[in-house]
C-alpha positions in Angstrom: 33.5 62.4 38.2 30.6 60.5 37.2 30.4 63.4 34.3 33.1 62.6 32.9 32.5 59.5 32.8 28.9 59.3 30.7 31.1 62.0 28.9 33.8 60.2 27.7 31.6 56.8 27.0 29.4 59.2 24.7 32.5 60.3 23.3 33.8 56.8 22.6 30.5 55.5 21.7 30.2 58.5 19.1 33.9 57.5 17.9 33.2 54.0 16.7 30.0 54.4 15.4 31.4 56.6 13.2 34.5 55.0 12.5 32.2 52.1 11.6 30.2 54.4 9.5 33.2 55.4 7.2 34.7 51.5 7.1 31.4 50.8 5.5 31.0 53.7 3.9 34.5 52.9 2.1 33.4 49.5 2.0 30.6 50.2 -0.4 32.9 52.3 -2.5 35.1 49.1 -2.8 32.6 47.3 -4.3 31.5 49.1 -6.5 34.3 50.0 -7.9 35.4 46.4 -8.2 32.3 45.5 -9.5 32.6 47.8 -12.3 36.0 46.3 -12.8 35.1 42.8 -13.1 34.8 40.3 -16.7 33.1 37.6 -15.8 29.3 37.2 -14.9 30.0 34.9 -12.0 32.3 37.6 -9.8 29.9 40.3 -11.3 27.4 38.2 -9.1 29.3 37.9 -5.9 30.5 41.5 -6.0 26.8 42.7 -6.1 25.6 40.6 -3.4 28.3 42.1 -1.0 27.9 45.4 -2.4 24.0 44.9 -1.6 25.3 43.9 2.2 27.4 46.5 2.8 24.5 49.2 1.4 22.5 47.5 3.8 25.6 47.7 6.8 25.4 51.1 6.0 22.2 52.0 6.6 21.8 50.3 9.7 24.9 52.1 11.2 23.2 55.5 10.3 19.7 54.8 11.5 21.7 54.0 14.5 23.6 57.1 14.8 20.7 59.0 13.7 18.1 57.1 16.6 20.8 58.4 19.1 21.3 61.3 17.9 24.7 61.1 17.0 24.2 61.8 13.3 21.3 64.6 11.9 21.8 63.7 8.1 18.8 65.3 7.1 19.4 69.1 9.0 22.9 69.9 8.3 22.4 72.9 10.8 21.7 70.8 13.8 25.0 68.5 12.9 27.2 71.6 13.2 26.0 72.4 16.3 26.1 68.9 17.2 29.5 68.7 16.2 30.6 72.0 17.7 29.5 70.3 21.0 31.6 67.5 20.7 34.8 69.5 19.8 33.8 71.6 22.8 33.2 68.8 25.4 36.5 67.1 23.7 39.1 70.4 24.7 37.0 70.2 28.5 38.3 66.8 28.4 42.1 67.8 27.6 41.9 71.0 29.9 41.2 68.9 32.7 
């Protein structure tokens, strides 16, 4: 039981960091597409100073996934096989 267990809270722990990943992933898209949109110096300002932030946001979040090996953005190889694993361990976890 205790498998399972460490199991599912890497499982869950894999699911929001990524979920986080792509909200600030999207979030970086958002400003910068809003920046590009903008008239006036003063929001062109603002908008870069967020978009900075979430750039930053982002990289934290991967060299988090990556330090935990829950992300391998520079051997696309290894996160196949990584992810392989997951979908694998994720049907156990159905089957019962």
């Amino acid at each position: 039981m205790a498998a399972k267990s460490t199991l599912n809270k890497t499982l869950d722990d894999l699911a929001i960091a990524t979920d986080l990943l792509l909200s600030a992933k999207n979030g970086v898209r958002t400003y910068a597409v809003a920046l590009t949109e903008t008239a006036t110096p003063e929001v062109r300002k603002v908008l870069k100073k967020q978009l900075d932030e979430a750039i930053e946001l982002h990289e934290k979040i991967s060299q988090y996934m990556i330090d935990n090996e829950m992300y391998h953005a520079y051997d696309v190889e290894e996160q196949v096989n990584h992810d392989l694993k997951k979908a694998d361990k994720a049907l156990e976890l159905v089957k019962g």
